[in-house]
C-alpha positions in Angstrom: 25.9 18.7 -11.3 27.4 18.1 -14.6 26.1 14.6 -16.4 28.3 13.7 -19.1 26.8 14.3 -22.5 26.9 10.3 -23.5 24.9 9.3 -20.2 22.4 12.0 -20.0 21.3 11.7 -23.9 21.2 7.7 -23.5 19.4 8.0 -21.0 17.2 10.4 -22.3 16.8 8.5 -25.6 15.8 5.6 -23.3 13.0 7.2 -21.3 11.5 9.2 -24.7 11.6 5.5 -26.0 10.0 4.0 -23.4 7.0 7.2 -23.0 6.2 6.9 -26.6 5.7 3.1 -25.9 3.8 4.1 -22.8 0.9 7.0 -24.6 2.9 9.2 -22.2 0.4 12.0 -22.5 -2.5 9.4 -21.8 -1.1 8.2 -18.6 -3.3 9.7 -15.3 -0.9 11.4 -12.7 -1.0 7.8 -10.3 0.5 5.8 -13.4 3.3 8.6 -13.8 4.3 8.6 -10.5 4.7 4.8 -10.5 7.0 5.1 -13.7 9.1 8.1 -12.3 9.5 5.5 -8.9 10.3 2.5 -11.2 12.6 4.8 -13.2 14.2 6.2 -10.4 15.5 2.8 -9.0 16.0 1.1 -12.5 20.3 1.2 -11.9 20.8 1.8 -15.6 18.7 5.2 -15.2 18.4 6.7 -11.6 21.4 4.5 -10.6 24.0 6.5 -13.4 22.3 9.4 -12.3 22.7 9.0 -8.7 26.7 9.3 -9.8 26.7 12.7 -10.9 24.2 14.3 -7.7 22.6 13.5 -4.8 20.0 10.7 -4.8 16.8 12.2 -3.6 17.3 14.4 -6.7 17.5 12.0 -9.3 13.2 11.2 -9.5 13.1 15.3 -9.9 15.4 15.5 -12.9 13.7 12.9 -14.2 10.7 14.5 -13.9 11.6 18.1 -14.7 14.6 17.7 -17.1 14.1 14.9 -19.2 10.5 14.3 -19.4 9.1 17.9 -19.4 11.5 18.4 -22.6 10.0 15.3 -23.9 6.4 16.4 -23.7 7.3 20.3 -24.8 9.0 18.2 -27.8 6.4 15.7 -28.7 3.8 19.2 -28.7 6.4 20.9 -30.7 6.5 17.9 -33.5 2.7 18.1 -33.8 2.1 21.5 -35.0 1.4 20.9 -38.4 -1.8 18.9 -37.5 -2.7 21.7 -35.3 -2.8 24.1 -38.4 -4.4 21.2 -40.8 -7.3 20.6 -37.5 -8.1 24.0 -37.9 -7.9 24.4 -41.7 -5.2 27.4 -41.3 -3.2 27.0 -43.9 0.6 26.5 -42.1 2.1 29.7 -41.0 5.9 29.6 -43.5 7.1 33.0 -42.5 4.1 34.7 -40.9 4.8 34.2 -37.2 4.7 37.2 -35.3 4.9 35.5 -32.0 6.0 32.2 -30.6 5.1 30.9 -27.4 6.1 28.0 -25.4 3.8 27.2 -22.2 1.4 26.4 -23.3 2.7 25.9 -27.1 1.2 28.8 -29.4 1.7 31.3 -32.4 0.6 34.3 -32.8 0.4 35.2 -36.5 0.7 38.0 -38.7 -3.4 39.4 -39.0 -3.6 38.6 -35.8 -4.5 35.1 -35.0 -3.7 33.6 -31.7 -3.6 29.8 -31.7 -2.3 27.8 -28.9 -2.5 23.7 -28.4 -1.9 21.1 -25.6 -3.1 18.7 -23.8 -6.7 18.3 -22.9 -5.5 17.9 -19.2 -4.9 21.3 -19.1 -7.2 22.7 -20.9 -8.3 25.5 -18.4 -4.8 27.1 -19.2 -4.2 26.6 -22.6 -8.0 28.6 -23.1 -7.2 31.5 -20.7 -3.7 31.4 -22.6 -5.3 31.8 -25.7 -7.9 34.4 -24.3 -4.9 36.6 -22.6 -2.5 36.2 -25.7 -5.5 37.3 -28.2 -6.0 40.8 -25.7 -2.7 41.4 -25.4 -2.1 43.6 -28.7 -4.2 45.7 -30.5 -4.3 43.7 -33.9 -5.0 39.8 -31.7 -7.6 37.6 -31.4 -8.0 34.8 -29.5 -8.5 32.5 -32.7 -8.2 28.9 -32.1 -7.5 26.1 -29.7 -6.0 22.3 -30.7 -6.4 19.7 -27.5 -4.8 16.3 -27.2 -7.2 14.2 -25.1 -5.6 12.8 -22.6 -8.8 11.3 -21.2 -9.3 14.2 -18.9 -11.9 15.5 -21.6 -13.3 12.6 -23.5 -16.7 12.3 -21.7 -19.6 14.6 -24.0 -20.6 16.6 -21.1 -16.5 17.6 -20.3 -16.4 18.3 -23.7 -19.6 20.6 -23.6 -18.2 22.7 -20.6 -14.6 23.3 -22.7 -16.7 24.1 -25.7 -19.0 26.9 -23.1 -15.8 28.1 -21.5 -14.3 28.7 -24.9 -16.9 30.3 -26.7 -17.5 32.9 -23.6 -13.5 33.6 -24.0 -14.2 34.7 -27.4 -12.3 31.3 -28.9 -13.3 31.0 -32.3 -12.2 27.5 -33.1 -12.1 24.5 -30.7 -10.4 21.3 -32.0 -9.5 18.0 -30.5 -6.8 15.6 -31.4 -7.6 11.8 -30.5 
């Protein structure tokens, strides 16, 4: 399946529009799936996609092309508030290690800090947890969530904190 480059980034630019609009990251799972149904029959997206590979394919590149790389970009573009959220000063060159799911850094002294969204929140802690063990000089240092309304509630909140501090986390953060 080759989509030319004109079509695919138009389209791309389109639905990144449109998910920014939308609080994307905000959106429960029910409200996605209606947009990536909506999307997938909307002719100007799933229609020119349909061109270039079979049909029942189009509402999974949607999904797994162009809107994963749109929320691993979004995450990408926020790392300097994860540094100012907690008061690390912004790593210039002192990154020993960068990682991608979830989004992290591991940096020189030691510090792992990773960041996400507060729907995955069980991950992004054990990632942090695993990461700080896995050399001799690491410490699972801190953790930046963007709520997503999956932990907004106090007592949620509480339990992250718990699981966090019994992982060794020294620094919990969220991002409203």
């Amino acid at each position: 399946m080759i989509i030319p480059q004109n079509i695919r980034d138009g389209i791309r630019d389109s639905l990144w529009e449109t998910a920014d609009e939308l609080g994307w990251s905000s959106l429960s799972d029910v409200e996605r799936s209606r947009y990536y149904e909506l999307w997938t029959r909307d002719p100007a997206i799933g229609g020119q996609l349909a061109h270039f590979m079979d049909p029942r394919k189009v509402r999974v590149y949607i999904k797994d092309s162009l809107i994963k790389a749109y929320e691993r970009n979004r995450l990408s573009e926020s790392e300097a508030a994860v540094w100012e959220l907690l008061r690390v000063p912004a790593p210039l060159n002192g990154v020993c290690h960068v990682y991608i799911k979830p989004h992290g850094r591991r940096l020189e002294g030691g510090k792992v800090v990773c960041w996400g969204k507060s729907r995955d929140w069980k991950l992004i802690l054990m990632a942090t947890f695993e990461r700080g063990h896995a050399f001799s000089d690491a410490v699972p240092y801190g953790v930046v969530l963007w709520e997503t309304g999956q932990t907004s509630e106090p007592r949620k909140r509480s339990l992250v904190k718990l699981a966090a501090k019994n992982l060794g986390i020294q620094k919990l953060e969220w991002m409203e």
